[in-house]
N, C-alpha and C positions, 0 to 999 in steps of 0.2 A: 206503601213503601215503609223499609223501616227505618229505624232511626238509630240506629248502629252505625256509627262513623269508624272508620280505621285510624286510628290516631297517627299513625308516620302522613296519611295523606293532610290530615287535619292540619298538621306541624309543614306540611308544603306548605298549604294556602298559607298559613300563620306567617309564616317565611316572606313569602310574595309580598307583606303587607308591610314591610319594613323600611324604611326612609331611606333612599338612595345616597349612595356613599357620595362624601361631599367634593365639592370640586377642587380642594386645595390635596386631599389626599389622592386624587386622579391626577393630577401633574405631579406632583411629588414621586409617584409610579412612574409617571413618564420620562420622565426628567431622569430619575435612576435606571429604565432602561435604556436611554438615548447614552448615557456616562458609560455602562454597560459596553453597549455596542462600539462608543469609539475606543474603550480601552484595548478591546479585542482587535478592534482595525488595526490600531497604531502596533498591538502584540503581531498581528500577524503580520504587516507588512515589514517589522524590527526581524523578523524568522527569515523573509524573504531576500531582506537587504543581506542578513549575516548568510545565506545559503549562497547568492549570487559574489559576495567576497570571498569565499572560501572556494567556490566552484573556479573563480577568475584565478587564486592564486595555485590552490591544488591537481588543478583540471589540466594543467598539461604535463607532469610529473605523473600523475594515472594514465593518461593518453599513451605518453611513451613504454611505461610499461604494459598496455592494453596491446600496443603494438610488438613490443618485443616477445611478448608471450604466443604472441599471433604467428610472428615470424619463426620462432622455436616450432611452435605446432604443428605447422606445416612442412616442417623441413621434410625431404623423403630417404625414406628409410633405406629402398633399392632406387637407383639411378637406371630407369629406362627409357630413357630420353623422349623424344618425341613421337612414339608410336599410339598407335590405338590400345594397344596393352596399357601404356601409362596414365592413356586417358581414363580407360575404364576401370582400372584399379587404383586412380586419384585419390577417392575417398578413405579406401585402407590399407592406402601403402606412403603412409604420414606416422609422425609419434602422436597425434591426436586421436588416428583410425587406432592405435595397436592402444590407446590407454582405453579410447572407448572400447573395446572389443575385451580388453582385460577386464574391464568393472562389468561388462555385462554378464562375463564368464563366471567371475566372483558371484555375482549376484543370484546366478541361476546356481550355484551351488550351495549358496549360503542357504536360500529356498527352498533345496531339497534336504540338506542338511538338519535346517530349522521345522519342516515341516509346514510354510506359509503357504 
C-alpha cells in the first residue's frame, strides 16, 4: 500500500476527533430557536387577528359592491323574455358577454397586429 494520504480527507478524520460542543452552548441554540419560533407565532397570529378585523369591518362595503357590479353585468342588453332564444343567447346577450367579446376581439387583433 502506499503511503500517500489525501490531506482534505486527513483534515476529515482530524475534524472528527474534536471535543463535542458543550452543553451550555446546545441550549443556549435552543433556547434562541424556541424565542425564534414564538416570535413568529405571536407575528403570525398579530397578521391574522389585523386580517380578520379588517375583513369584519370592510367585507360588507366590498360584498355590496361585488354585488352591484354583478347586478350591472348581467343586466340584458335586448329584452327577449322568456323564450328559448333568451335562454340560449343568456351568455352573450348581457354587458358582461359584449365587454368579454370586445376584449377578445381587441386581443386577437392586438395579436395579429403585434405579430405574437
Amino acid at each position: 500500500m502506499t503511503e500517500d494520504r489525501d490531506p482534505f480527507l486527513q483534515s476529515l478524520f482530524d475534524d472528527s476527533r474534536l471535543e463535542p460542543v458543550s452543553e451550555e452552548f446546545t441550549s443556549a441554540v435552543v433556547s434562541r430557536t424556541y424565542s425564534l419560533r414564538n416570535k413568529l407565532i405571536t407575528v403570525a397570529v398579530g397578521l391574522i387577528v389585523i386580517l380578520l378585523v379588517y375583513t369584519w369591518f370592510y367585507g360588507a362595503p366590498g360584498q355590496g359592491l361585488a354585488l352591484a357590479m354583478a347586478k350591472f353585468l348581467s343586466t340584458s342588453l335586448i329584452d327577449l323574455g322568456n323564450s328559448w332564444a333568451a335562454l340560449i343567447l343568456a351568455p352573450i346577450n348581457s354587458i358582461a358577454g359584449l365587454l368579454a367579446i370586445t376584449f377578445k376581439l381587441l386581443r386577437s387583433f392586438s395579436k395579429k397586429i403585434l405579430g405574437l
